[in-house]
C-alpha positions as CSV (number, residue, x, y, z in Angstrom):
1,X,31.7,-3.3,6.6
2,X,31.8,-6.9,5.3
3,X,35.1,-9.4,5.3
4,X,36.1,-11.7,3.7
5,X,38.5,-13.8,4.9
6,X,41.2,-16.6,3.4
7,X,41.7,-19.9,5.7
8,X,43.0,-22.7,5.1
9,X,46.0,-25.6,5.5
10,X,49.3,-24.3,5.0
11,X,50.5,-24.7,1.2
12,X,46.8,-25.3,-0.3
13,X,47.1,-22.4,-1.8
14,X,45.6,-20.0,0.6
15,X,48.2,-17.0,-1.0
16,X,47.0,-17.4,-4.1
17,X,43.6,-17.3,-4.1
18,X,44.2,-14.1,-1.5
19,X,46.1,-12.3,-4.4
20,X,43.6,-13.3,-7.0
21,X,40.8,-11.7,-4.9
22,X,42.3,-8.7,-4.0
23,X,43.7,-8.5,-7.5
24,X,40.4,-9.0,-9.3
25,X,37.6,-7.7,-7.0
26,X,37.2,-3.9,-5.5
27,X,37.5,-3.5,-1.9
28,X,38.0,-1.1,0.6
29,X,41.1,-2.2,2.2
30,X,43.4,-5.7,2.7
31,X,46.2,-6.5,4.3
32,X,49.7,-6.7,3.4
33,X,50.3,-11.0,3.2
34,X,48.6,-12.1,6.3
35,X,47.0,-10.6,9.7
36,X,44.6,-13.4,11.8
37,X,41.1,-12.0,12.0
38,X,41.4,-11.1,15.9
39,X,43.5,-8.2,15.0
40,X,41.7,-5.1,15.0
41,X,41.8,-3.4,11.8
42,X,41.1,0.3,11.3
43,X,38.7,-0.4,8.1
44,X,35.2,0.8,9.0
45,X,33.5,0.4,6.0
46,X,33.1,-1.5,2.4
47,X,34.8,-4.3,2.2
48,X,38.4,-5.8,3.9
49,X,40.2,-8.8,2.2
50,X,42.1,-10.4,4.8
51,X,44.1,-13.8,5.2
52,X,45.5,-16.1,7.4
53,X,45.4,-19.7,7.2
54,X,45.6,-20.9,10.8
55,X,42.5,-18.9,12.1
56,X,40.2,-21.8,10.6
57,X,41.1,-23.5,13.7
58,X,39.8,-20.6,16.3
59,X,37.4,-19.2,14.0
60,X,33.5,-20.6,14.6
61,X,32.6,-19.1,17.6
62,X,33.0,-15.7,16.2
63,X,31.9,-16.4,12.6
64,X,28.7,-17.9,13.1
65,X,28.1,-14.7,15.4
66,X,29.2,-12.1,12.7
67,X,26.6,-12.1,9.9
68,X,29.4,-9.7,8.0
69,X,32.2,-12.3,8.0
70,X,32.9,-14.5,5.2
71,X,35.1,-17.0,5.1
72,X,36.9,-19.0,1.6
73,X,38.4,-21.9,2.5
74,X,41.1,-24.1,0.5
75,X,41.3,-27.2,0.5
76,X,44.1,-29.4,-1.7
77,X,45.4,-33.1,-2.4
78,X,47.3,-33.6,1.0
79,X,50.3,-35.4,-1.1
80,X,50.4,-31.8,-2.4
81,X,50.2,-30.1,0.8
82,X,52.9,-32.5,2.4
83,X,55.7,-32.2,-0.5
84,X,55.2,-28.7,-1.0
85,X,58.9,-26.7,0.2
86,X,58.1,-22.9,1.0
87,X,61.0,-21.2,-0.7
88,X,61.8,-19.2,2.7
89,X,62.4,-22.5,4.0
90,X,65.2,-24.2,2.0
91,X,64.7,-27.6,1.4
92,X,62.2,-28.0,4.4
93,X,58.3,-29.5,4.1
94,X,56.4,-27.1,5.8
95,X,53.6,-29.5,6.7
96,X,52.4,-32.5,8.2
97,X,49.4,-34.7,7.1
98,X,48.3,-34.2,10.6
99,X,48.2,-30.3,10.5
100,X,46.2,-30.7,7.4
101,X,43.9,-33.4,9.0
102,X,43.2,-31.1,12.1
103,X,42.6,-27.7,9.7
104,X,40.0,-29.9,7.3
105,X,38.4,-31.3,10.9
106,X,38.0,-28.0,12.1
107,X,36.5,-26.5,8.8
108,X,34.2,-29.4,8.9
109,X,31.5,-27.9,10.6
110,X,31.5,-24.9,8.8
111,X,31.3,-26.0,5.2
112,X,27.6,-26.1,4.9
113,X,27.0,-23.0,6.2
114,X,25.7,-20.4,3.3
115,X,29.2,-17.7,4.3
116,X,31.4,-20.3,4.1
117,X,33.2,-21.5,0.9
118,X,35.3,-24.5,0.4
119,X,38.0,-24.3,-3.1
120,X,39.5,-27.2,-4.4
121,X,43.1,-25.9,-5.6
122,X,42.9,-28.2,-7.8
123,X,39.6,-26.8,-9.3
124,X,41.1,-23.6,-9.3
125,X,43.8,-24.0,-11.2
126,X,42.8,-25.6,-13.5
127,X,39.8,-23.7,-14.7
128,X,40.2,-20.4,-12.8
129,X,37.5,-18.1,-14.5
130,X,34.9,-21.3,-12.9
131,X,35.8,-21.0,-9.4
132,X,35.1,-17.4,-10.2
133,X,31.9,-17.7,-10.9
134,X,31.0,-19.8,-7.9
135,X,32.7,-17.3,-5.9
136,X,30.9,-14.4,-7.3
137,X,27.3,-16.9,-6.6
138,X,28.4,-17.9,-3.1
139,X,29.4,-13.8,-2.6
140,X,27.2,-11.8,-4.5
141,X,28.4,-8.5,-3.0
142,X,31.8,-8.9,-4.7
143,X,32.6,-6.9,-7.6
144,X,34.7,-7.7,-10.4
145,X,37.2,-5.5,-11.7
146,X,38.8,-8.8,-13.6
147,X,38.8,-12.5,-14.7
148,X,41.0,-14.8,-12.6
149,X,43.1,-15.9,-15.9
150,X,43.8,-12.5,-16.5
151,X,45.5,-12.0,-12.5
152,X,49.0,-12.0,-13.8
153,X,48.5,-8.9,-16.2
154,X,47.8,-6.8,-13.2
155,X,48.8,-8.2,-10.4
156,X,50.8,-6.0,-7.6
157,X,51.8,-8.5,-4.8
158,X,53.6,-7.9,-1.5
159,X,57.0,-9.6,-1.5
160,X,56.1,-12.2,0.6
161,X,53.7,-12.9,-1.4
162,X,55.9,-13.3,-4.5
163,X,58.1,-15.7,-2.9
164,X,55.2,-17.8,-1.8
165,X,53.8,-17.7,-5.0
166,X,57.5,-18.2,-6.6
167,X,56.8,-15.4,-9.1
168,X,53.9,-13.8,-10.5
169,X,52.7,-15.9,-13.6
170,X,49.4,-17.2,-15.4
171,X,47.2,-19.7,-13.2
172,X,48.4,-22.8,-14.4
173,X,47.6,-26.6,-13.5
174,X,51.5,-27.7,-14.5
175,X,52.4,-28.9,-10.7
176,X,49.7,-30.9,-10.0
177,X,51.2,-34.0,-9.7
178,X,54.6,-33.1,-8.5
179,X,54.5,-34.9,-5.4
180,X,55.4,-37.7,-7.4
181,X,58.9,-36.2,-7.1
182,X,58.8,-36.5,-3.2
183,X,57.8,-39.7,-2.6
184,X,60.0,-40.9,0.3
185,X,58.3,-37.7,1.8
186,X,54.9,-39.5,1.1
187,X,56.0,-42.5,2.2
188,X,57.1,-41.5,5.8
189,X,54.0,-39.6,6.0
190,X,51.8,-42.5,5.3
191,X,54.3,-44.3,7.7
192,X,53.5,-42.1,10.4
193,X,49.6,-41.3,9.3
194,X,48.3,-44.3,7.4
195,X,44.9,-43.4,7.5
196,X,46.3,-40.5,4.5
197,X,45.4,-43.6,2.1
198,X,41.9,-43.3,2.5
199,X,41.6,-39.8,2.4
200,X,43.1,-40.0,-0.8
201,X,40.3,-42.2,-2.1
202,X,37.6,-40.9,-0.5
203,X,38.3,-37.4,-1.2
204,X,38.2,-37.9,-4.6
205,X,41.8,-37.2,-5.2
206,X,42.3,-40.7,-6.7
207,X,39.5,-43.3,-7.7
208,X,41.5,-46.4,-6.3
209,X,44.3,-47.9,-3.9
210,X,46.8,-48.5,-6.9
211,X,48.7,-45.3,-6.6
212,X,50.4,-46.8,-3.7
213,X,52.4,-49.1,-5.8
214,X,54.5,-46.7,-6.7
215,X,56.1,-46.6,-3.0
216,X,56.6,-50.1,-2.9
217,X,60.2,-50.0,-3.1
218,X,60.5,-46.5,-1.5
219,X,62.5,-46.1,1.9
220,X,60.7,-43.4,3.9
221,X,62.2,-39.7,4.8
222,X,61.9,-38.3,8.2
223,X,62.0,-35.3,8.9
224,X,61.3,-33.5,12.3
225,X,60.2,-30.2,11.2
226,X,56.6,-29.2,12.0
227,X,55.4,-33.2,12.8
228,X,55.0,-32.8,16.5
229,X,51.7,-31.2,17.8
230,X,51.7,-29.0,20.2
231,X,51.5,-31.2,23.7
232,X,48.1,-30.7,25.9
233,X,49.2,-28.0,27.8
234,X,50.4,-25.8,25.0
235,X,46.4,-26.7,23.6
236,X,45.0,-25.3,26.2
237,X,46.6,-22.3,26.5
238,X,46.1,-21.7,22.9
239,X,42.1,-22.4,22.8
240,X,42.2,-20.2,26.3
241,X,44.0,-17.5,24.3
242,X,41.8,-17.5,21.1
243,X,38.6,-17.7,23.9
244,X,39.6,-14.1,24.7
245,X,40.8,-12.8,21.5
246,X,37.0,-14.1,20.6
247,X,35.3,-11.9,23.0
248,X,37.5,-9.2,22.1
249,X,36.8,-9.6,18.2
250,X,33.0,-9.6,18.8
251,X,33.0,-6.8,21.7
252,X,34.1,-4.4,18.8
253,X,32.0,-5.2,16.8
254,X,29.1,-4.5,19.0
255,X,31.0,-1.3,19.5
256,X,31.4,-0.6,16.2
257,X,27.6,-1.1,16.0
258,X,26.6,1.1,18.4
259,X,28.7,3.9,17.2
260,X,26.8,3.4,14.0
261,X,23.3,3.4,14.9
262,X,24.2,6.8,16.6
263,X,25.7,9.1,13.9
């Protein structure tokens, strides 16, 4: 059984490109909205669509070790990511520059490896049916049942999903600049993370310094929600955690092999 499996920073459009593939590509089995890799699953064959953004940060140890994992990875303008308001959440930003720094750091590593591929949001929505095709060269094995531009003729999403998505539509490119509406968010996050100028610049995401000018006269917004990390305690418990749930993952594999080779 292969999987393929949907990381990514929170709000870089890790539920989309989810629905798109188990949308457009046969497969054996996915789950619902979201279930981390380290969950067993009863799927024993085919292929399994799973998601769940966080597991980029626990993930190497048992991908580089399972030649049947693949991993799609999204990556999007952290002004974006920042400003973006999950509709379960009211009027809440769900992320931090800094949770979006530590995801890309620990995706890093993994980006030139020939299972792993990164997706620019930005790429994909705005010329859908291409990211397709690099998807379908990066993952041969995949087969198409429909176009990416065609996802909201036949969509069937969880509801979760829906809300995430706010509605099932076309993939469009409309929002791409509307952090521009949140820019005393941008402000205070760039207060609190100045090195998020760079990025910007040497990501690609703009070609210069100038777009800063348009905070000049902003006045930052705080905001507590999801800015503090975890202290060094709560880290190590966590990488202790995800240490186990490793071993687990890859001793059923190995069982799963076994059981194999015999029947």
């Amino acid at each position: 059984m292969k999987r393929l499996h949907v990381v990514g920073c929170h709000r870089s459009g890790t539920t989309l490109i989810f629905e798109l593939l188990t949308t457009c590509y046969e497969h054996t089995d996915h789950c619902e909205h979201e279930k981390t890799i380290f969950n067993p699953i009863t799927c024993d064959h085919g292929l399994y669509i799973g998601k769940k953004p966080s597991d980029i940060t626990h993930i190497r140890k048992i991908f580089e070790a399972d030649p049947d994992l693949y991993l799609i990875y999204m990556r999007r303008d952290p002004r974006a990511v920042v400003t973006s308001i999950h509709p379960s959440q009211g009027d809440i930003y769900f992320t931090s520059f800094e949770r979006w720094m530590r995801y890309e750091s620990a995706a890093k590593p993994l980006k030139s490896h020939p299972r792993f591929l990164e997706v620019c949001y930005e790429d994909l929505v705005t010329d859908p049916d291409q990211v397709q095709l690099q998807i379908e060269e990066t993952f041969p094995f995949l087969q198409r049942s429909h176009k990416f531009s065609e996802f909201h003729q036949y969509a069937r999403t969880s509801k979760p999903a829906e809300i995430s998505l706010k509605g099932v539509r076309p993939v469009a490119a409309d929002q791409l600049r509307n952090w521009e509406k949140h820019l005393p968010r941008i402000a205070y996050q760039l207060q609190r993370y100045p090195r998020m100028a760079d990025i910007i610049v040497n990501y690609g995401y703009e070609t210069n310094w100038e777009w800063l000018t348009m905070l000049a006269e902003v006045r930052p917004l705080p905001q507590g929600f999801g800015e503090k990390r975890p202290g060094w305690w709560k880290r190590v418990e966590t990488d202790l955690r995800y240490y186990l749930k490793s071993l687990a993952y890859l001793r059923r594999r190995k069982q799963s092999q076994n059981i194999g080779q015999h029947q």
